[in-house]
N, C-alpha and C positions, 0 to 999 in steps of 0.2 A: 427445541425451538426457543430462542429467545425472547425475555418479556420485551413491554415497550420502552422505547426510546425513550433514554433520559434529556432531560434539557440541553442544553448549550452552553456551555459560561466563556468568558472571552479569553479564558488559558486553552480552553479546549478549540476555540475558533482559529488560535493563530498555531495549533497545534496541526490542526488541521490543514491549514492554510502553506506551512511548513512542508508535510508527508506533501499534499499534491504538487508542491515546488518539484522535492525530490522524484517521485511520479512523472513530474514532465520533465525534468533535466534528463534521466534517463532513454526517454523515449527520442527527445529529440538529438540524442548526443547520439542515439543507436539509427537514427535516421540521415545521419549527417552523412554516412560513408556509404550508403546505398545510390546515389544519382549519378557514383561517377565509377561505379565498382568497376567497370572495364579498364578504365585507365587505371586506378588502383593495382587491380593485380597483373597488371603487365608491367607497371613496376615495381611489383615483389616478385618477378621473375616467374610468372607462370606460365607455362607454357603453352597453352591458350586460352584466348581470352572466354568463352563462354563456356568450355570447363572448369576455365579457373575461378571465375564469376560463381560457380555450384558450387564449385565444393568451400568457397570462402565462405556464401551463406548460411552453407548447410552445416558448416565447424561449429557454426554459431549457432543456429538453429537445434543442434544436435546437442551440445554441450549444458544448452537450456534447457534441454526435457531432460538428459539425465541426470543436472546439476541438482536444478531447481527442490527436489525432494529433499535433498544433502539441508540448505539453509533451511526451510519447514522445519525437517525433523528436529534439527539441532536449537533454533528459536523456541520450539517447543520444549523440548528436553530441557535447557537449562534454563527456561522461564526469562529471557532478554531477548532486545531482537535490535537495540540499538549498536550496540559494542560490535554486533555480525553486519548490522550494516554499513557500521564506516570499515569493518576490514575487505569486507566485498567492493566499497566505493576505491579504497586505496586497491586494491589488486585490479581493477578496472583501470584506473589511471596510471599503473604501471602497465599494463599489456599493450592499453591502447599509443602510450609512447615507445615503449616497446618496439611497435609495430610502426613507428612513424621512423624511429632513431636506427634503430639497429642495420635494415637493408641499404643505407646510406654511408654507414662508418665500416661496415663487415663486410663478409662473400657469406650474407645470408642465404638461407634457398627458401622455395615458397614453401616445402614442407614445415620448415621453420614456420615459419609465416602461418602457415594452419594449426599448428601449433599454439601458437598465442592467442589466435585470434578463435581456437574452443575455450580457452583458459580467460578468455575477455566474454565471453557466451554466457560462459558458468560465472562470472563477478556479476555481471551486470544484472542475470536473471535475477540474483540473490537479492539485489538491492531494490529493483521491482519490487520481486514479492515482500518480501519483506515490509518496504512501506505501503504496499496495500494492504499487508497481515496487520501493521500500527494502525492504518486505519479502522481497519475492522473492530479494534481495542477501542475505540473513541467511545466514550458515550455521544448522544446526540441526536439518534437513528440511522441505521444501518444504510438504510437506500440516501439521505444526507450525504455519510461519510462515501459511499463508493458515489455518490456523484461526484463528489470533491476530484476522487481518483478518475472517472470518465470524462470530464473537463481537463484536467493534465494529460490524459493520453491522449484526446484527439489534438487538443492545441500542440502537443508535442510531436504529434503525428504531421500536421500540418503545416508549422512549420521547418521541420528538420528535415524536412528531404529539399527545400527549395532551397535554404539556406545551404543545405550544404554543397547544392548545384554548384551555389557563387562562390564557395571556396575551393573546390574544384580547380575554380579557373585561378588560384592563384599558385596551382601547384599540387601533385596526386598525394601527398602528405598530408596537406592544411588540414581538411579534416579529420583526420586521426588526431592530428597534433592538439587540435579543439576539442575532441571529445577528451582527452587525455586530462585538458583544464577543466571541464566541466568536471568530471568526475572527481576530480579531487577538491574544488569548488562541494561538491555531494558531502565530501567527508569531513570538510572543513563545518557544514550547516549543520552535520548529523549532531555536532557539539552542543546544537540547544533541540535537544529531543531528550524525551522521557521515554522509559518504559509504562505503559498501562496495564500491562497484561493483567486481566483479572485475578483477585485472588481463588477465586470458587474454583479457577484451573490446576491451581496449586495439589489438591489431593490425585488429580486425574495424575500428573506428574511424578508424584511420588511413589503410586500404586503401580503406575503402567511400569515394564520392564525394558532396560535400555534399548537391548535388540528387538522390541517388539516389530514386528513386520509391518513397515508405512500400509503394502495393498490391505494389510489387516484393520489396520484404522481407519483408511477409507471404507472400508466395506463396510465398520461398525455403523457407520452412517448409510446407508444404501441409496438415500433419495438425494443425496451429491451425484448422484449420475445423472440428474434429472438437470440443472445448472452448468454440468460439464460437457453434455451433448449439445449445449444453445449453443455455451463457448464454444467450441470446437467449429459447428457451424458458422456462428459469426467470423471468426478468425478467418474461415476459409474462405469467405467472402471477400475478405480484405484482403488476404492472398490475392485473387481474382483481380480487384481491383490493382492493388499493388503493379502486376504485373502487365496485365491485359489491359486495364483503364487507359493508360499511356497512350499505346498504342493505339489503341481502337479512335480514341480524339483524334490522335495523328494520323493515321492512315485512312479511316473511313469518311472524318469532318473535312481533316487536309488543317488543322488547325497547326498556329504555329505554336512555339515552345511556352509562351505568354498567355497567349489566349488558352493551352493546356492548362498550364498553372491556376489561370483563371477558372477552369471549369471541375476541377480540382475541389480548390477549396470552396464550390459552391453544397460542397458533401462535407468536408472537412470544416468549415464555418459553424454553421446551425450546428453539425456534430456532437463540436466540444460548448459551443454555447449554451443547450439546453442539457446537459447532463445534469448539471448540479440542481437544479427545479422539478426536472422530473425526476431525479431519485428521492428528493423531498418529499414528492408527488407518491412517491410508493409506499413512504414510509405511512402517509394518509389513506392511500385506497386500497392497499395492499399489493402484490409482488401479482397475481395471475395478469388482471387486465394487459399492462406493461409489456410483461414478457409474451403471454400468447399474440395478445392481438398486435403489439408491438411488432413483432418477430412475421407473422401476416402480411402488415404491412409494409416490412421489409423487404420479405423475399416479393414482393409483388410490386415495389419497385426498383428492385433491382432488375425484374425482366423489362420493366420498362425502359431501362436502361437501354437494354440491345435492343429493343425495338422500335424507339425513339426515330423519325424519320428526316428530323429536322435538328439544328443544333439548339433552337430554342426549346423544344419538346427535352432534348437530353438535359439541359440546365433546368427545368421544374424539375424532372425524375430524380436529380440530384439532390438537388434541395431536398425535395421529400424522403429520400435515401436517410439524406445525415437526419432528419425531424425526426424520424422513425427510427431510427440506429441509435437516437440520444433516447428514445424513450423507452428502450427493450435495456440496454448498456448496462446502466447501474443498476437496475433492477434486479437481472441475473447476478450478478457483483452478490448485492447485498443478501439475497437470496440462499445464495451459499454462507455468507455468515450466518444466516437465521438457522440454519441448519448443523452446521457446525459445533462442537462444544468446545468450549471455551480453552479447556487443554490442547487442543487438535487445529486451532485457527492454522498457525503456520503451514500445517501439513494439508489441510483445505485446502490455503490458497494456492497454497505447490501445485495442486493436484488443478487446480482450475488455470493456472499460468501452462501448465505443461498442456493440457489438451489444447490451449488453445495456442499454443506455437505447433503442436504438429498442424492441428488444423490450417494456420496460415503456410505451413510446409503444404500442405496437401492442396489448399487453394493454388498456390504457383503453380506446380507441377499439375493441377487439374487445366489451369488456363495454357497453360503450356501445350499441354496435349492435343485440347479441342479445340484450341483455337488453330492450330498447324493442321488440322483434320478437317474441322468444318466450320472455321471462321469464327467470329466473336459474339455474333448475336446468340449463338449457340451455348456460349463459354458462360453470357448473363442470364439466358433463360433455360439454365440445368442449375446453375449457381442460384435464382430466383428460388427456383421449384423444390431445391431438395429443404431450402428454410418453410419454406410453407408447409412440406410435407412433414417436418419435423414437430411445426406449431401443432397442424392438427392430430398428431400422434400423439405427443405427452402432452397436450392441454387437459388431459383426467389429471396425469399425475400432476402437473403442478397445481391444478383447480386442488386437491386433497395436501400439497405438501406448503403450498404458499400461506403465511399468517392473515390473519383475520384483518381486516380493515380497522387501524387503530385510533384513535380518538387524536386530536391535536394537541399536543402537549402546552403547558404552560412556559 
């Protein structure tokens, strides 16, 4: 368990300030190619479109849970995490040009094309975690620094699939070709980053053995399952929404593309706006409240979601959705740092990045399933239910694993 939070100073603020940059570049450069992915891969030659729609995600999605461990271990092992994040940002801005340039000049095939685009899966998870692992290194307080990170990932979340609509329309490339700039834009910024890593990690480092087994270091910790189950469900939720939200606006309100977008970011708003206050907020009352009753009242409006009968009943549900999703978000985050030692940050945060990409794998293909079976309201109140049911399971364990309520710092 970690002591408490040290102060703040203004190297560390804009240190800070920096990682959530990188934070939200990523998210929103990985959102830019998701609005038009049909058009996308029927021009990298796939040979159908919602096949080929899968298995483009899933390269991605796939190449992240198994990469993701690869950059942990090695940030750990050789005590840096900056020098790995600008080579993960540069192999990211090479794949995703890559993927823009090559099908245009060559007789690329889509194989090819999934090819690069696990090899863009595995750069990009890297430079995530990675700078949520730097945040973790912050002094400041834990629930601060991962709000920092939950304020980047919703705004990146937010807006990188709208934007990347409108580039879309200038051609099934443009975004590729954009994420390609951002990401190397990443590697150009990593240039005023420090390493923090603690020193007290330094002995864990030297003792531990190179090949020591990553499942063996997470087990060392055993109550990281307790922070990797929330993720895993939240993720799937966003899955859910990802996919099914869309839709259910559009086919059940009759809502147009605008007024979607509009209803959208009435979750994705409050979202990223409160993260960074209420992770402050945990570092003061401590991590249970947040996370249980947090996570509560999540899943209990996300059924209100599907049950919503009117379009203005769906727009509060939302709002309280994102209120509720900022106030669980960094809590879980920092949660896992508290737990963590200080040698092993990296390989935590791998372990909390990866469950929570199957999970959003498992949210798609969950909304996928039940909504083609028995509709949507169905798809929010199983989605609803299984968060509630999870709150009220491990709320012993996190009431026993979450730090004490800490004083205000000077």
């Amino acid at each position: 368990m970690s002591s408490e939070p040290q102060p703040s100073t203004p190297a560390v603020d804009t240190e800070r300030a920096l990682l959530a940059s990188v934070v939200f570049a990523v998210l929103f450069l990985q959102l830019l190619v998701y609005p038009g992915v049909d058009t996308l891969v029927t021009a990298l030659g796939a040979p159908g479109v919602l096949g080929g729609s899968t298995w483009f995600l899933a390269a991605e999605l796939g190449a992240s849970v198994l990469f993701v461990w690869v950059w942990g271990v090695m940030s750990d092992a050789r005590g840096v995490r900056v020098p790995l994040l600008r080579v993960g940002a540069l192999l990211a801005a090479a794949s995703y040009g890559g993927l823009a340039i090559f099908p245009q000049v060559t007789g690329f095939s889509f194989s090819g094309a999934l090819v690069i685009r696990a090899i863009q899966g595995a750069a990009t998870i890297g430079v995530l975690s990675l700078a949520m692992t730097m945040l973790m290194d912050l002094p400041g307080g834990h629930g601060q620094n991962m709000g920092a990170a939950g304020i980047a990932i919703g705004s990146g979340t937010a807006l990188g699939a709208p934007i990347g609509g409108l580039l879309y329309g200038q051609g099934p490339f443009v975004p590729l070709a954009t994420a390609a700039v951002l990401a190397l834009g990443i590697a150009l910024l990593s240039t005023q980053l420090v390493d923090r890593i603690p020193t007290s990690g330094n002995q864990s480092r030297q003792s531990s053995k190179p090949l020591t087994s990553t499942v063996n270091r997470i087990r060392a910790t055993p109550g990281l399952i307790v922070p990797y189950a929330f993720g895993f469900i939240d993720r799937l939720s966003a899955g859910v929404f990802a996919l099914a939200g869309t839709l259910y606006f559009r086919t059940v309100f009759n809502l147009s593309p605008a007024a979607t977008g509009a209803m959208l970011f009435l979750f994705f708003g409050p979202f990223a706006l409160f993260q960074y206050p209420f992770g402050a907020l945990s570092d003061r009352l401590g991590r249970t409240f947040p996370i249980v009753f947090g996570s509560i009242g999540y899943g209990l409006s996300v059924i209100a979601v599907g049950l919503a009968p009117t379009v203005a009943i769906v727009g509060v549900a939302m709002v309280a959705v994102g209120i509720v999703g900022a106030l669980m978000s960094p809590a879980t985050m920092a949660l896992v740092t508290d737990l963590a030692s200080e040698g092993d940050r990296g390989v935590a945060m791998a372990g909390f990045n990866a469950t929570g990409s199957i999970g959003f794998l498992a949210g798609v293909v969950l909304a996928g399933t039940v909504a083609d079976a028995t509709g949507f309201t169905t798809v929010f109140v199983l989605a609803g239910a299984i968060e509630v049911t999870l709150a009220a399971i491990a709320a012993p364990a996190v009431f026993r694993l979450a730090p004490p309520r800490t004083e205000k710092q000077s």
